[in-house]
C-alpha positions in Angstrom: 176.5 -45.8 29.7 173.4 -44.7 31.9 170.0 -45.4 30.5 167.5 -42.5 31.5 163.8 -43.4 31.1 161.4 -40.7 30.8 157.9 -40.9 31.3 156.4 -37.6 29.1 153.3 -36.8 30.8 151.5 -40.0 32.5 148.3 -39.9 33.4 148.2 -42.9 36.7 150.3 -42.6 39.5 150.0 -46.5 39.5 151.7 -46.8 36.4 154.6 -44.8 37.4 154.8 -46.9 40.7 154.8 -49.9 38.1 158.0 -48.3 35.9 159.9 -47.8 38.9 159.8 -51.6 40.0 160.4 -52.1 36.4 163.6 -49.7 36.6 164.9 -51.6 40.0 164.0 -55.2 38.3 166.8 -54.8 35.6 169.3 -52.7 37.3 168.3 -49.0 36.6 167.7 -45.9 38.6 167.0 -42.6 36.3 163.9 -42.0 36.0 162.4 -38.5 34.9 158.8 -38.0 34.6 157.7 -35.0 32.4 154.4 -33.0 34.1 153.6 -36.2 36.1 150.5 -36.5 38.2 150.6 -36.5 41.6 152.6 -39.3 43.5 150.5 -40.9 46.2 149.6 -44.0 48.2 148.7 -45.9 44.8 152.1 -45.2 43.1 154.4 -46.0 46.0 152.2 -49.5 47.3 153.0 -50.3 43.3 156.6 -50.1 43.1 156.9 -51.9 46.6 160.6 -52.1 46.9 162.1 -50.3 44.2 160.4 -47.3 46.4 164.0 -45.8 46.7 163.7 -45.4 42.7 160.8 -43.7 42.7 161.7 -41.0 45.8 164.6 -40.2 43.8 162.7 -39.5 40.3 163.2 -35.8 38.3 160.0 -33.9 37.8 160.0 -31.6 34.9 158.4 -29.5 32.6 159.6 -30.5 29.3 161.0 -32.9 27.3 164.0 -30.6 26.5 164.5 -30.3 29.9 164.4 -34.8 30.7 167.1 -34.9 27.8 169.4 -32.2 28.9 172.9 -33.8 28.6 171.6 -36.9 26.8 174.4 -38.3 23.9 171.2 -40.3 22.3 167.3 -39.6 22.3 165.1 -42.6 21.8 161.8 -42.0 21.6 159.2 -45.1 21.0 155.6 -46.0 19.6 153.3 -48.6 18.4 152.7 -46.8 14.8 155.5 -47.1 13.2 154.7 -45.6 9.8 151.4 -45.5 10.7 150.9 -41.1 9.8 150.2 -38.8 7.4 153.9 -37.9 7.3 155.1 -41.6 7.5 158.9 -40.4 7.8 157.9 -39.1 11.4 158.3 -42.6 12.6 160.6 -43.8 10.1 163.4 -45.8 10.2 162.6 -47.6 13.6 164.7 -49.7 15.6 163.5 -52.6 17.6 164.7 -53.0 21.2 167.5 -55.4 20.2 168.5 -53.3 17.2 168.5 -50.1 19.8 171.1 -52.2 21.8 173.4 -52.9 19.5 172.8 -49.5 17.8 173.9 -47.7 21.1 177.1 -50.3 22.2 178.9 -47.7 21.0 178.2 -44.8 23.3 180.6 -45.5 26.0 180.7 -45.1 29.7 179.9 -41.3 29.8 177.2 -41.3 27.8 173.5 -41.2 27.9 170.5 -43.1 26.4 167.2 -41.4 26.6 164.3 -43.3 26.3 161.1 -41.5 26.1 157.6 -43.0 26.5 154.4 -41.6 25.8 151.1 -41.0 27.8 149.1 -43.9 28.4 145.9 -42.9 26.1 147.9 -41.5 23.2 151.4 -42.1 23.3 154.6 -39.5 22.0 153.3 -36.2 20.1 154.3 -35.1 17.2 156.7 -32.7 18.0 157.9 -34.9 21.0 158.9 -37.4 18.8 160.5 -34.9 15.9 163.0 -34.5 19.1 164.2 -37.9 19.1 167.3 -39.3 17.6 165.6 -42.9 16.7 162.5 -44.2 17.2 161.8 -47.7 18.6 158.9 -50.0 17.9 158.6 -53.4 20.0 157.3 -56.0 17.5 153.6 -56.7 18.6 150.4 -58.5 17.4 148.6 -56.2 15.1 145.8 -57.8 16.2 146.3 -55.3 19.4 149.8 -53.3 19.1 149.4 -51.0 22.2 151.1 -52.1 25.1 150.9 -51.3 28.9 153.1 -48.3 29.8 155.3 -50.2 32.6 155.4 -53.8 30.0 156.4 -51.6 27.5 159.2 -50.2 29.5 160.1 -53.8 30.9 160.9 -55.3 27.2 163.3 -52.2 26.3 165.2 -52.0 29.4 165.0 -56.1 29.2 167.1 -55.5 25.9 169.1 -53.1 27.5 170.2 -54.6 30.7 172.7 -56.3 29.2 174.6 -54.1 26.9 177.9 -54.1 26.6 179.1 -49.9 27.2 182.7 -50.3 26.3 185.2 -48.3 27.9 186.4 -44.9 27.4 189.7 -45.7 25.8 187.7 -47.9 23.3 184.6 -45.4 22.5 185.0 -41.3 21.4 183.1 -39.1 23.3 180.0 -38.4 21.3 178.3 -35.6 20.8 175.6 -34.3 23.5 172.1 -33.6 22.5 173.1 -30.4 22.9 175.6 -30.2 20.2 173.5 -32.0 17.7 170.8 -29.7 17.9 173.4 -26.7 17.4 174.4 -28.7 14.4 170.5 -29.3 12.8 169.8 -25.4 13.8 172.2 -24.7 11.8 171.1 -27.0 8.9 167.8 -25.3 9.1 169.0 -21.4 8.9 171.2 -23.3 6.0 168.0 -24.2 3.7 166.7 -20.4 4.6 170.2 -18.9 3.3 169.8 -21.5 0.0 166.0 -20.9 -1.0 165.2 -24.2 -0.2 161.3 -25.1 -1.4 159.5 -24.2 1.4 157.2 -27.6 1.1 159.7 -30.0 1.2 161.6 -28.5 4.2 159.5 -30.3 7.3 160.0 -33.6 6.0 163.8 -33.0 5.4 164.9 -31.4 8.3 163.4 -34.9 9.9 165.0 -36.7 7.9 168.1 -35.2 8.9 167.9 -35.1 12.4 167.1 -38.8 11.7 170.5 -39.2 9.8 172.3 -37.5 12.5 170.5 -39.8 15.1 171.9 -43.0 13.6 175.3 -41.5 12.7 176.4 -41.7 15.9 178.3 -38.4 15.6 181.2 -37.7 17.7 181.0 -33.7 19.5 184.4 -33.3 17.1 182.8 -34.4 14.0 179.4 -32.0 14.9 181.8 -29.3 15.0 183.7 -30.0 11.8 180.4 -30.6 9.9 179.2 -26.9 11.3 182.4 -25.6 10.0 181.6 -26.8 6.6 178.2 -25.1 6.8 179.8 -22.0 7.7 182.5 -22.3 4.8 179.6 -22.8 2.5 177.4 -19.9 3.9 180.6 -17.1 3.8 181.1 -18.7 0.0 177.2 -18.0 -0.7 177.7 -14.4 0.5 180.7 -13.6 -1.3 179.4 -14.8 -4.5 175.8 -13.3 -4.1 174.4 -11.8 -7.8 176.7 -13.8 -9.6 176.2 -16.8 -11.4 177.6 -19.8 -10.4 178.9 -22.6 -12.4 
């Protein structure tokens, strides 16, 4: 399994240099930063050794664009249920519940982990994209955490997880795939009248489902085929009354 660690939209170079020597400390390499500063003196005199990590980082211009590819999206934050719509950052996982959540996602997959901006962590809509949200159990006293500690105690957890092998593990489905699947869910509440004011919260608390289910690329398929099955029977039996 690789682990990807994306950094959406930092605001100090030092803090990047920090996450890269975090990165080398436990063993990883991927690390994407999404419309990063610029990378300077301060960054590189940071991360020290685990310079090589930090040469080799993706810069991009979306968070769509760091999880390209991903099997699992993980995004993370110190308010859990802490919103007006508290199922934006509900269920969470803590780190060790994230690794035994993901054991399971076997040697070609990926685990993206996405951490927010220094001064206000993951938006909204950045965390609507994640499969699972993680929470690392803090003082309430002061639950905000350093960008680069924060990234320490995940891939801490992480560093030792067991990825299986691929004889053991089916291929699950891409990031990709899933988002085919809750597209499809959506333009499936249009087709069925579904209340208009109910229809943010559940759409995230499907793509939450789907995040946990740990969904094979076969059984996303399968459960698109059943929408379709459902939307051709809809259309055959419009203007009459069902029973």
């Amino acid at each position: 399994m690789e682990i990807r660690t994306i950094l959406v939209e930092p605001k100090l170079e030092e803090n990047i240099g920090a996450v890269a020597r975090v990165l080398k400390n436990f063993g990883f390499s991927e690390l994407y930063l999404v419309k990063p500063p610029d990378i300077g003196e301060k960054a590189k005199a940071v991360a020290s050794h685990a310079y090589d990590v930090l040469r080799a980082c993706e810069n991009v211009d979306s968070v769509e664009e760091a999880t390209t590819n991903s099997t699992i999206v993980a995004g993370t934050t110190s308010k859990y249920g802490i919103s007006a719509n508290k199922h934006l950052r509900m269920p969470f996982f803590s780190p060790r519940q994230l690794k035994d959540k993901v054991k399971g996602i076997g040697k070609s997959g990926i685990l993206s982990i996405l951490f927010g901006s220094e001064d206000r962590g993951l938006k909204r809509e950045e965390l609507m994209l994640c499969d699972m949200i993680v929470c690392i159990p803090t003082s309430p006293g002061y639950p905000v955490m350093n960008l680069s500690h924060a990234v320490a105690v995940v891939l801490y957890e992480l560093s030792g997880v067991d990825i299986g092998t691929a004889a053991e593990t089916a291929k699950l489905a891409r990031v990709e795939d899933k988002e085919r699947l809750f597209m499809h869910l959506k333009t499936f509440l249009d087709k069925i009248d579904y209340k208009e004011h109910k229809k943010d919260k559940t759409l995230l608390m499907l793509r939450r489902i789907l995040g946990r289910a740990e969904l094979t690329g076969r059984e996303a398929q399968t459960l698109r085929g059943i929408l379709r099955k459902a939307e051709w029977k809809i259309g055959t039996n419009k203007g009459r009354r069902i029973s």
